[in-house]
DRENTORVO-606637 format. One record per residue (C-alpha): residue in one letter; residue number from 0; x negated, y negated, z. Coordinates in steps of 0.1 Angstrom, whole numbers. Example, Ala and Ser with C-alpha at 12.3 -4.5 7.8 and 13.67 -1.06 7.14 Angstrom:
@aa A | i 0 | xx -123 | yy 45 | zz 78
@aa S | i 1 | xx -137 | yy 11 | zz 71
END
This chain:
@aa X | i 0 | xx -2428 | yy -289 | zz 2382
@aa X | i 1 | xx -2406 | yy -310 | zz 2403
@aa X | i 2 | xx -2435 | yy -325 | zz 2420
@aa X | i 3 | xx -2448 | yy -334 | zz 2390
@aa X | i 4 | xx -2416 | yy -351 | zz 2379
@aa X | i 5 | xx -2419 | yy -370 | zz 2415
@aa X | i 6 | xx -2451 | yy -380 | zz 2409
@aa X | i 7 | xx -2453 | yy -394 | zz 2373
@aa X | i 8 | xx -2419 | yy -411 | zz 2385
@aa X | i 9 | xx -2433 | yy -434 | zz 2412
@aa X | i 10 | xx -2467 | yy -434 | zz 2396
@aa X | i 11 | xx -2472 | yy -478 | zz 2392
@aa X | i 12 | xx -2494 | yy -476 | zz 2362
@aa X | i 13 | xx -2463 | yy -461 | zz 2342
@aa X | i 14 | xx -2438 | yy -483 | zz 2359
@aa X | i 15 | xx -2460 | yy -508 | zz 2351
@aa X | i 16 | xx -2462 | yy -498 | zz 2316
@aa X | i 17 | xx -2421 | yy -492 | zz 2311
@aa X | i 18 | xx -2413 | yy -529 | zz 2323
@aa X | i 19 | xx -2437 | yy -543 | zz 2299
@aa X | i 20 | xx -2421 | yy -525 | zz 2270
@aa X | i 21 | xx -2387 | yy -534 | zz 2283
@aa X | i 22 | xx -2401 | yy -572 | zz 2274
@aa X | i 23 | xx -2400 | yy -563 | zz 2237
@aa X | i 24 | xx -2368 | yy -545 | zz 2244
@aa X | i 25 | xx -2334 | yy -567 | zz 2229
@aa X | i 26 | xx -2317 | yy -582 | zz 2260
@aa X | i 27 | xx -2326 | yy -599 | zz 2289
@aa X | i 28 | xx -2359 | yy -581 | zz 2302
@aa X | i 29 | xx -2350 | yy -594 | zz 2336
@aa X | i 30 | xx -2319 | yy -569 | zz 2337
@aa X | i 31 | xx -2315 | yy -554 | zz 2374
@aa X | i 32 | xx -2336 | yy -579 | zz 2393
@aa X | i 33 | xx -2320 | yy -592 | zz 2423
@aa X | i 34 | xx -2330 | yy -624 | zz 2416
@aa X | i 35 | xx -2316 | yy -623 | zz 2378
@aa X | i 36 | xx -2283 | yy -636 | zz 2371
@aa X | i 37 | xx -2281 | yy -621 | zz 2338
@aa X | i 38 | xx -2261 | yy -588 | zz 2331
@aa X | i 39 | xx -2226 | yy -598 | zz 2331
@aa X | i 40 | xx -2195 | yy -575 | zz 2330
@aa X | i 41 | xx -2193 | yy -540 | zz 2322
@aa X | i 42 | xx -2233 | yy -532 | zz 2318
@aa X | i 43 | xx -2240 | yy -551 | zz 2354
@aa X | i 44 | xx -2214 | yy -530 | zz 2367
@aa X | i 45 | xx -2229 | yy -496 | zz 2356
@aa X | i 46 | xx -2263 | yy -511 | zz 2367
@aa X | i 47 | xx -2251 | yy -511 | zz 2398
@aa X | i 48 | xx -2239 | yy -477 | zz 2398
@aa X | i 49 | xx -2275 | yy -465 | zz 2383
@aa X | i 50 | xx -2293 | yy -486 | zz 2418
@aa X | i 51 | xx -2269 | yy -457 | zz 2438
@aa X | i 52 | xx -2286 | yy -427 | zz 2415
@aa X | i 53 | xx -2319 | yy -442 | zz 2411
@aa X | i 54 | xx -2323 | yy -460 | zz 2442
@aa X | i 55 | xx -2340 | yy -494 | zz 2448
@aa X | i 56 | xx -2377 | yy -487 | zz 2453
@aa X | i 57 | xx -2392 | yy -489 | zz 2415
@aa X | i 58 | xx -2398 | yy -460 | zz 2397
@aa X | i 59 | xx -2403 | yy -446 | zz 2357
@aa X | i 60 | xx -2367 | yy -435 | zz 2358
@aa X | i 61 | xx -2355 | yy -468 | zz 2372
@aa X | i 62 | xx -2371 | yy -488 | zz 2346
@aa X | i 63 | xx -2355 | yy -468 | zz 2315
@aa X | i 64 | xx -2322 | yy -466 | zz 2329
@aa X | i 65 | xx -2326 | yy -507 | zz 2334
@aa X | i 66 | xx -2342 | yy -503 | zz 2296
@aa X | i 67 | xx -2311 | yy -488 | zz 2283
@aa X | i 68 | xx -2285 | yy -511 | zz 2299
@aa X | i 69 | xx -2304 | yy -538 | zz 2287
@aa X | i 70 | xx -2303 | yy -531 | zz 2253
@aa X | i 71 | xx -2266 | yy -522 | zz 2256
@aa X | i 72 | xx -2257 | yy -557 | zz 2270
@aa X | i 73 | xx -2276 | yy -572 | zz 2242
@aa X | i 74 | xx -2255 | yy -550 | zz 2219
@aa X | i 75 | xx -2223 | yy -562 | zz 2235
@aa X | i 76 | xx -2231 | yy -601 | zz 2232
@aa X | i 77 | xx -2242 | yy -592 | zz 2191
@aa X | i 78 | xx -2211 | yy -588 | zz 2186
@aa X | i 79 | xx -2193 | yy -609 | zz 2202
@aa X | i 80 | xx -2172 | yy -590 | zz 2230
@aa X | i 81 | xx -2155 | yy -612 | zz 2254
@aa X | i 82 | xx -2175 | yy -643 | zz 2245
@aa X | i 83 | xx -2165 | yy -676 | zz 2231
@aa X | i 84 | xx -2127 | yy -672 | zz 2235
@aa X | i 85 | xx -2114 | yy -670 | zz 2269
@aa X | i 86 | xx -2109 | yy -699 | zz 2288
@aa X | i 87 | xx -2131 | yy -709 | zz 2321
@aa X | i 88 | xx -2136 | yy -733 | zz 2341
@aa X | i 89 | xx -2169 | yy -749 | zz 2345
@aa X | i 90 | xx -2187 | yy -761 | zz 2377
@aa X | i 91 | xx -2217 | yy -785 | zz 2382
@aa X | i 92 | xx -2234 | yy -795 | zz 2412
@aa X | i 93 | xx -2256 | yy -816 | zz 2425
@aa X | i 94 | xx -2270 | yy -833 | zz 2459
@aa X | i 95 | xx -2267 | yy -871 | zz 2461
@aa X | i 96 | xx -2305 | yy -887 | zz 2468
@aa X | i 97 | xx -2320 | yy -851 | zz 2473
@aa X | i 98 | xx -2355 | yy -862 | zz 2454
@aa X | i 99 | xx -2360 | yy -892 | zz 2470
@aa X | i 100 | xx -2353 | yy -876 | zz 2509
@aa X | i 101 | xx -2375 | yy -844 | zz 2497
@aa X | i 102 | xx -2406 | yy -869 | zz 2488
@aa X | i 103 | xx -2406 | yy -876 | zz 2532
@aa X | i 104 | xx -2389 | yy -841 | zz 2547
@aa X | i 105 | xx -2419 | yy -815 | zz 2532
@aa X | i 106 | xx -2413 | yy -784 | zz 2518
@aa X | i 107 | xx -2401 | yy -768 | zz 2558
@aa X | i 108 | xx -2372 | yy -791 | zz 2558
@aa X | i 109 | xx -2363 | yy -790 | zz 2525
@aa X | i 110 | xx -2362 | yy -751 | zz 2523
@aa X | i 111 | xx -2341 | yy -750 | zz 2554
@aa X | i 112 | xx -2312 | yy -776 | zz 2537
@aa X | i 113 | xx -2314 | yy -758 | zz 2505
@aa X | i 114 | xx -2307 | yy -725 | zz 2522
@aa X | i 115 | xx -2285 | yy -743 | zz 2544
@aa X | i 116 | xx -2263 | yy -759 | zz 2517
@aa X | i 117 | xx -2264 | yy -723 | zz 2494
@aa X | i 118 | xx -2245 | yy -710 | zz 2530
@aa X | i 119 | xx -2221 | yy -733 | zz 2531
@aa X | i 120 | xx -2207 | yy -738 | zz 2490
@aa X | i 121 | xx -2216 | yy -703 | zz 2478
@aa X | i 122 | xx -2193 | yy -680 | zz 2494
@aa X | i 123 | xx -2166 | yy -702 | zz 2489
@aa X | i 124 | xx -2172 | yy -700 | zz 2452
@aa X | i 125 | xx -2176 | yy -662 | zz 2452
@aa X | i 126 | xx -2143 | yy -659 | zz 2479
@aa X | i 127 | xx -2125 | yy -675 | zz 2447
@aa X | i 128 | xx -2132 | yy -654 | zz 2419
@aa X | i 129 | xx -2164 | yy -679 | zz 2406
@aa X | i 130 | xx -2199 | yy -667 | zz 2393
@aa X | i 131 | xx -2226 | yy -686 | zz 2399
@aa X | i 132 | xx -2243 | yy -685 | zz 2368
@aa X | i 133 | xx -2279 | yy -706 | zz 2375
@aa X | i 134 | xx -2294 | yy -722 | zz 2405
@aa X | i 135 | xx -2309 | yy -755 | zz 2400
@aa X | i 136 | xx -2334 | yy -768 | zz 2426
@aa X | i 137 | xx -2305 | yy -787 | zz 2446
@aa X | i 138 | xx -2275 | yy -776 | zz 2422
@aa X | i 139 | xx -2260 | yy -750 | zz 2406
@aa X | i 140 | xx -2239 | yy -743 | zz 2377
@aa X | i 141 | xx -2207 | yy -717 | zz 2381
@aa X | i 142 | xx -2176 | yy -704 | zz 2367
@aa X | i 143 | xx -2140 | yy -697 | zz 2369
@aa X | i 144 | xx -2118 | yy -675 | zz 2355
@aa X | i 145 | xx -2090 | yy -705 | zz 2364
@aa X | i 146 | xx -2092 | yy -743 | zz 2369
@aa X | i 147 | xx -2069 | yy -740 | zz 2405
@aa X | i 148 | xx -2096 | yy -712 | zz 2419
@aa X | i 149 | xx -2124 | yy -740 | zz 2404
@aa X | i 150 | xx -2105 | yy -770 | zz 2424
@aa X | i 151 | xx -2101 | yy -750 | zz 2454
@aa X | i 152 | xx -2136 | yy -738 | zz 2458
@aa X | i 153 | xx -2145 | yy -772 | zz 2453
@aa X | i 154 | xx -2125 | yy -787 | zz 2482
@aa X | i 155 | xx -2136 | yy -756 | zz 2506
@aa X | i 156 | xx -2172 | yy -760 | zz 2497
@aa X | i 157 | xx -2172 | yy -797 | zz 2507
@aa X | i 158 | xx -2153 | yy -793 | zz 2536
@aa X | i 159 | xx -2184 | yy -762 | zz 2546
@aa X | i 160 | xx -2208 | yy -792 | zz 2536
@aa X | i 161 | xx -2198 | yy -819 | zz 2562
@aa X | i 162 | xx -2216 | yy -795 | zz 2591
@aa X | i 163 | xx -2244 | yy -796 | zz 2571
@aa X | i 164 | xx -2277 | yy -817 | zz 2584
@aa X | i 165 | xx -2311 | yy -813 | zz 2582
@aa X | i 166 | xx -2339 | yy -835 | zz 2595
@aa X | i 167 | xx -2313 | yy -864 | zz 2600
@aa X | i 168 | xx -2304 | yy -856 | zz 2564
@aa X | i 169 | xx -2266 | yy -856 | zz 2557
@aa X | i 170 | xx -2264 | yy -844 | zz 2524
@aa X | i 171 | xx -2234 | yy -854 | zz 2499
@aa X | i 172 | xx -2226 | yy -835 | zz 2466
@aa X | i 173 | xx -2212 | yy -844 | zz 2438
@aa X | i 174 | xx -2193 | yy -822 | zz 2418
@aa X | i 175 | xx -2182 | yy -818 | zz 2385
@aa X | i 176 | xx -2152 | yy -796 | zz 2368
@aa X | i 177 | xx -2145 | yy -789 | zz 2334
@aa X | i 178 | xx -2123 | yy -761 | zz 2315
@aa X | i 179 | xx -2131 | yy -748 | zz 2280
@aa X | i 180 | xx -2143 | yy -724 | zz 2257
@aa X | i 181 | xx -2180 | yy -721 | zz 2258
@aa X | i 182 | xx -2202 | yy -685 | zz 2245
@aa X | i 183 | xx -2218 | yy -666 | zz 2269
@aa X | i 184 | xx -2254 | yy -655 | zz 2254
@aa X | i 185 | xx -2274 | yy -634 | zz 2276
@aa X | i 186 | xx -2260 | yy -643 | zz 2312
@aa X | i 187 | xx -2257 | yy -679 | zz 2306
@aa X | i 188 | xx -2231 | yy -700 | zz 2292
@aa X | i 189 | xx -2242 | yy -727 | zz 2262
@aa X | i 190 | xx -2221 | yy -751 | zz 2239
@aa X | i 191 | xx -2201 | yy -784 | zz 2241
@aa X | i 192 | xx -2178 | yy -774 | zz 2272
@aa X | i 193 | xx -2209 | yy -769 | zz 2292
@aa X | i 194 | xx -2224 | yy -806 | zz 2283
@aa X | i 195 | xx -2193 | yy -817 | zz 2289
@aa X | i 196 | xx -2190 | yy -803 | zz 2329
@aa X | i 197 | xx -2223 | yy -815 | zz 2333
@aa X | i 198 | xx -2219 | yy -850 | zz 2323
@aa X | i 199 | xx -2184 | yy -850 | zz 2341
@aa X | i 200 | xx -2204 | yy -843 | zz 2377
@aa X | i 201 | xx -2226 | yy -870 | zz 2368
@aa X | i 202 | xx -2199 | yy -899 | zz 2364
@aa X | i 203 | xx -2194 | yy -883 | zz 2405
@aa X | i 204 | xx -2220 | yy -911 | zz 2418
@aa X | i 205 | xx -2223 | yy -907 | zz 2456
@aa X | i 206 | xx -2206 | yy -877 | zz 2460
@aa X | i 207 | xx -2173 | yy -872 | zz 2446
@aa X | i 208 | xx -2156 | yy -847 | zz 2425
@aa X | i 209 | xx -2146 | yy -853 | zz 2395
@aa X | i 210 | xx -2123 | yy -833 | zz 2370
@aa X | i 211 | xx -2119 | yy -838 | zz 2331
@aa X | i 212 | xx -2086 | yy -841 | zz 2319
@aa X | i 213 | xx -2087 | yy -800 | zz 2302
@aa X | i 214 | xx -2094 | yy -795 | zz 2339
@aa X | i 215 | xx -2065 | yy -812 | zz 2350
@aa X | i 216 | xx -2035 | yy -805 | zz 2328
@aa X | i 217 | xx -2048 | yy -766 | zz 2337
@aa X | i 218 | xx -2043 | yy -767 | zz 2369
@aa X | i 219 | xx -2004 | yy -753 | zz 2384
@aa X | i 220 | xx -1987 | yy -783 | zz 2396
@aa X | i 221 | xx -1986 | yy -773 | zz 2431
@aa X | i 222 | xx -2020 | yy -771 | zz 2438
@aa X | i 223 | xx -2030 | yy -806 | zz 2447
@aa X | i 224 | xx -2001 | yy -809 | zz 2467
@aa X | i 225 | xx -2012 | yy -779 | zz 2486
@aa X | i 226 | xx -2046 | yy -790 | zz 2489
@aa X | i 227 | xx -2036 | yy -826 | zz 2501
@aa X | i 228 | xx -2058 | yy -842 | zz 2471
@aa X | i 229 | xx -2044 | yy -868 | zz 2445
@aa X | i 230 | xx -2064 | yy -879 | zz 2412
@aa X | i 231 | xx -2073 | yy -914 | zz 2402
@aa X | i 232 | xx -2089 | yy -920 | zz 2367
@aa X | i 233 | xx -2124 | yy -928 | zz 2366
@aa X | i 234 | xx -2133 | yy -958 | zz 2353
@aa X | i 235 | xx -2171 | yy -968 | zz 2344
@aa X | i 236 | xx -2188 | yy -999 | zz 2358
@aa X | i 237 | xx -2200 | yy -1023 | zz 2334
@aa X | i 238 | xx -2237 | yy -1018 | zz 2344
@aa X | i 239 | xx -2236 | yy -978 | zz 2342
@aa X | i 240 | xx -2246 | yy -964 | zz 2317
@aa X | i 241 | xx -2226 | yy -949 | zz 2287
@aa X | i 242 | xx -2221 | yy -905 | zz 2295
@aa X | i 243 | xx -2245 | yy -888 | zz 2264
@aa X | i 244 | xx -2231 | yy -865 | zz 2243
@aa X | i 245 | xx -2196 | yy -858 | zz 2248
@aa X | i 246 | xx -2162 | yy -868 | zz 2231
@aa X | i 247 | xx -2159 | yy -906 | zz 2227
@aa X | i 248 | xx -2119 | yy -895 | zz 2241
@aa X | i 249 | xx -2135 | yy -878 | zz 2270
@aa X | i 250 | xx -2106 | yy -884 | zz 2303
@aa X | i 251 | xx -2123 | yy -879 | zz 2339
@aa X | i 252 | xx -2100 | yy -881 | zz 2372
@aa X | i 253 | xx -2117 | yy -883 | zz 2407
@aa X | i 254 | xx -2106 | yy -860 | zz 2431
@aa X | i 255 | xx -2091 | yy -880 | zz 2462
@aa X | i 256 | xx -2076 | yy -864 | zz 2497
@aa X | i 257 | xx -2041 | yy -880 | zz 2503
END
């Protein structure tokens, strides 16, 4: 009987089969894929715990248990747990005239400073209590539980960055902070807050981090000093254009090393 078990178990026409149920299934169907960001908190947590039961080659049992958690995390976001209330801090970020150098390096090169680039601003990210939440060809979104771990994982991961170069490539990133309230809806984070840190990383022209002013009066007082950064209000050129869809009151400092 056992062998039975075994063999329906790893048989791929029923794993098959489970995973494309689990896309009619409530919840992110990608639950449990390494590549998938989504599962957030408690669920990811057991989800990890199931991979040490289940193991990670795929099989029927696998799939369900995936199934289940999947639905329970869309459960938890229904109602509401957790989301839209606490306060975060949001990071964008994005590589200075990456298109345009792309267009002439080829796929090879550009791989090889993507990876290279993911090395040297992830871990400092993760090292400081942030999630990245989304990878965008040469950017990423991520959050913090604080705005000082935000700031400080900034000034590591461009500090990681200046050792970077690829192909004669030096690339610069700008960077963008914001702190706020936005919901998080099925591993992603949506609403106003999260405009707003995206617009504030684009006012970061050729490379400079930038912080609005929610970010700012968050942050401890002593740690700029112990950074060695100041802030300078940022102050839009007359030819660029107006930021889209945030507060007309909207206050964004540029992060300078003293």
């Amino acid at each position: 009987m056992s062998g039975l078990v075994s063999a329906a178990n790893a048989h791929g026409d029923l794993i098959g089969a489970i995973r494309k149920a689990r896309e009619s299934l409530p919840g992110d169907p990608g639950f449990g894929d390494p590549l998938s960001v989504s599962g957030p908190g408690s669920a990811r947590a057991v989800a990890r715990a199931a991979d040490k039961l289940t193991g990670d080659s795929p099989s029927a049992a696998r799939e369900l248990g995936l199934g289940a958690l999947q639905v329970w995390q869309a459960m938890l976001e229904r109602v509401g747990k957790g989301r839209g209330t606490q306060e975060i801090t949001i990071m964008f970020t994005d590589l200075v005239a990456f298109s345009s150098w792309s267009l002439t390096a080829g796929d090879e090169q550009t791989l090889e400073l993507l990876r290279r680039v993911a090395k040297a601003i992830e871990p400092p990210i993760a090292d400081r209590g942030g999630t990245v939440i989304k990878r965008m060809g040469d950017g990423l979104m991520a959050v913090f539980p604080s705005a000082d771990r935000a700031v400080r994982a900034a000034v590591a991961a461009k500090e990681n960055l200046t050792g970077v170069t690829v192909g004669g490539y030096r690339p610069q990133m700008r960077m963008g902070l914001h702190t706020g309230t936005p919901r998080e809806i099925g591993g992603d984070w949506l609403g106003l807050d999260v405009t707003i840190a995206a617009r504030v990383m684009e006012a970061g022209g050729n490379g400079n981090t930038m912080l609005s002013a929610a970010t700012l009066d968050s942050l401890h007082d002593e740690t700029l000093e112990e950074l060695g950064f100041g802030v300078k209000p940022y102050r839009r050129s007359f030819f660029a254009a107006p930021l889209s869809g945030v507060p007309e009151d909207l206050r964004i400092f540029r992060l300078d090393a003293e």
